[in-house]
Phi, psi and omega in degrees: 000126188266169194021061194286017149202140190221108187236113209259105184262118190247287184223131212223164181237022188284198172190148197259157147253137188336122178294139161230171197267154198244144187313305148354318199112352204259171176217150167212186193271111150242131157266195226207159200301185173266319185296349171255354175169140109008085168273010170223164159283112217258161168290169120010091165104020187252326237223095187324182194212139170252155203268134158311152183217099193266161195224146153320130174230146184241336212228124191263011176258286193280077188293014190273319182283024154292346190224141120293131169251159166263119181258089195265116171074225168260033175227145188220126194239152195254142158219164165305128177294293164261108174289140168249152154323293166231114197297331198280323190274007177249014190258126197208154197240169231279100186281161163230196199269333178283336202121182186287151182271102170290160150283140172290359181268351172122357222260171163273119190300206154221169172203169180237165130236152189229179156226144189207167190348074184048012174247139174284153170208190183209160139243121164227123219263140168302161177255004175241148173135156187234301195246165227246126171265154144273145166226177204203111201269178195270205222014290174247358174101021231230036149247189183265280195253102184295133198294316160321328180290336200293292143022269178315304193310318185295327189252014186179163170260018174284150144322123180240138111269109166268121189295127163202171177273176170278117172340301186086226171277120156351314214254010176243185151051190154259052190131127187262359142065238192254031173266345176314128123316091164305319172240209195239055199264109165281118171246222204205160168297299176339297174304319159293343174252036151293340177288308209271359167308294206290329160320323165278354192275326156289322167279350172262348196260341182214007153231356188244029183295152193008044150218154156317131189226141190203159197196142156241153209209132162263157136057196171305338146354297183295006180230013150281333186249324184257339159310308208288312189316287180289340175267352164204060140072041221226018198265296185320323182250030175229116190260359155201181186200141200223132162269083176282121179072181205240200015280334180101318167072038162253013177215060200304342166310324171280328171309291192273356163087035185262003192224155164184160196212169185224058183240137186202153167244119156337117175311320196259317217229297190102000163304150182261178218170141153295084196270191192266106134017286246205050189256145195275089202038009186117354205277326177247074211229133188280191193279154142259114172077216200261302193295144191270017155262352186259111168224118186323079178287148162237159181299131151203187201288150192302152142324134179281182164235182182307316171292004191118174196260100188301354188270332199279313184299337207265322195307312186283354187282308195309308195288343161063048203207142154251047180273000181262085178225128174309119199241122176315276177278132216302136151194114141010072193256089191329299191322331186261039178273300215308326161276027192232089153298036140269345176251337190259341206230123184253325192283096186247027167239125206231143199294303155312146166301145184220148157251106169269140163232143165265090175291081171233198171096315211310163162253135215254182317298190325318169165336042175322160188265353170295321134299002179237047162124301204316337146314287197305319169290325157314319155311320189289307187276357185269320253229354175280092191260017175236209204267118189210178180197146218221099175262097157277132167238108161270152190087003141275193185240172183285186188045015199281312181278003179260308213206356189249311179242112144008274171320299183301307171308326195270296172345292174315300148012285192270020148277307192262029131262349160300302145292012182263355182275000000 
């Protein structure tokens, strides 16, 4: 059933201030310096950018031959083989092994390729459309075109772009995309998502100067699209946003299981409730009430994959640390705060409308978002004083609304075109 619940917040006009964590594990509202997180949100241009370089494409199937890399350790840093100048004479359009990549609207898509702080990425774009959505796929970002665009393109005339990466490193994920570490410098998901900041900071500047700019973010996605917003200063230009599935990155201690807490929201409703502490991904997550579909989430800790837990690998690869590790007993490691918008974000009224959507109830494995996040992402929407919605699709699994059913998707779609108006 799709969106078996849409509970709509249009404006609210307080601002919440920021949880900061008390040596226990525990949070309460406190802020926190700028140099260890952001207790304000900065304007637009308050936060440097680092700039794009965009390269010359010779081969439109293989856009990996646009870069050389240098490969030091697990850090993989990207440059142009042939840098171009001027973005407009570098622009071409998008091929497969099949033929050209069409629009659901008819036209052939275009693309770029770029470099932006030593990581390669690409955009690739409608040549029509007025006011502009960006997506943004999970894990390292490491896709060409997403399909969810195709969705929007069917259901509006807007400009879709999709962001996407480079492999990258090897060694998180399947290709660490824009979590890739250039050198062998430790930095944080906070840092990395100065790349995809300054991309979106470029698509409003050449392609939505005076329209509406909007971005969906999957998967980890959401913290490449809604990171980039609050952590550099991007809130003037994003006039809306649809966040699918987690993880959210809102407590990373919790995230990794070194913290837990039993403060939780109802699934259905978005109510708060008492959960299960020690809840196992989502699989014994108690009741709200009577109905067996309402169920108390709280952050806890991600789902594993076979290989171990891809959210605990990208933290410590970025951070070049094993402090993101599941823990009987709580102990705090101040250090993962500097990726915790619970700790970095005080202000949470934002000029654009945001959307959640969920997929959860499915029985892992695979995955359900009641294991990938979905606690953290309730938080992350409670704590949210403007204009926002909170969509379950119960009985899925994660990413069912980004790339997998149909149905879910052209819903999800027709929220944001909706919300773009």
């Amino acid at each position: 059933m799709a969106f078996r619940l849409s509970i709509a917040i249009t404006a609210l006009a307080a601002c919440h201030s920021n949880p900061a964590a008390n040596g226990d594990g525990s949070i309460d509202s406190v802020g926190s310096d700028l140099a260890g997180g952001s207790d304000v949100l900065p304007d637009a241009g308050a936060v440097a950018l680092p700039q794009l370089q965009f390269c010359q494409v010779t081969n439109t199937v293989n856009l990996n031959a646009a870069y050389t890399t240098q490969v030091v350790g697990d850090a993989v840093a990207y440059s142009c083989a042939t840098p171009c100048s001027d973005w407009t004479t570098c622009t071409f359009g998008l091929s497969s092994a099949a033929g050209p990549t069409m629009s659901a609207r008819g036209d052939q898509m275009q693309a770029l390729a770029f470099v932006v702080d030593g990581m390669g990425g690409h955009i690739v774009f409608t040549p029509d459309g007025t006011d502009v959505v960006l997506t943004h796929a999970g894990d390292g970002g490491t896709s060409v075109f997403n399909p969810f665009d195709l969705q929007i393109q069917m259901l509006s005339d807007l400009k879709t772009v999709s962001l996407g990466w480079e492999k990258g490193t090897p060694n998180i994920l399947a290709g660490g995309g824009w979590f890739t570490r250039k050198d062998a410098t430790p930095t944080s998901t906070r840092g990395q998502a100065a790349r995809p900041a300054a991309v979106i900071q470029w698509v409003k500047d050449n392609f939505a100067q005076g329209q509406k700019l909007g971005t969906v973010g999957s998967s980890m996605g959401t913290a490449a699209t809604f990171g980039a917003h609050v952590w550099y200063g991007l809130d003037s230009i994003i006039d809306y946003q649809m966040l699918i599935g987690g993880p959210g990155f809102w407590d990373v201690n919790a995230g990794c299981g070194r913290v837990h807490t039993s403060e939780g929201h109802c699934d259905e409703d978005a109510s708060a409730c008492t959960g299960n502490a020690n809840s196992s991904y989502g699989n014994d997550d108690p009741f709200c009430g009577t109905s067996t579909t309402n169920n108390c989430r709280v952050p806890t800790v991600m789902a594993p994959t076979a290989a171990g837990s891809a959210y605990n690998s990208v933290i410590n690869y970025v951070a070049m640390t094993t402090a993101c590790v599941n823990m009987a007993n709580d102990s705090r490691d101040s250090s993962l705060d500097d990726s915790s918008l619970a700790m970095t974000v005080s202000d949470w009224n934002f000029r654009g409308r945001i959307d959640f959507v969920t997929n959860e109830g499915g029985t892992q494995p695979p995955n359900a978002d009641q294991g990938m996040g979905e606690g953290h992402m309730m938080a992350i929407y409670t704590q949210i004083q403007s204009a926002k919605s909170w969509n379950d699709n119960q009985g899925y699994h994660h990413g069912d609304s980004w790339d997998i059913d149909p149905t879910l998707m052209k819903a999800g779609a027709q929220l944001v075109v909706d919300g773009m108006k």
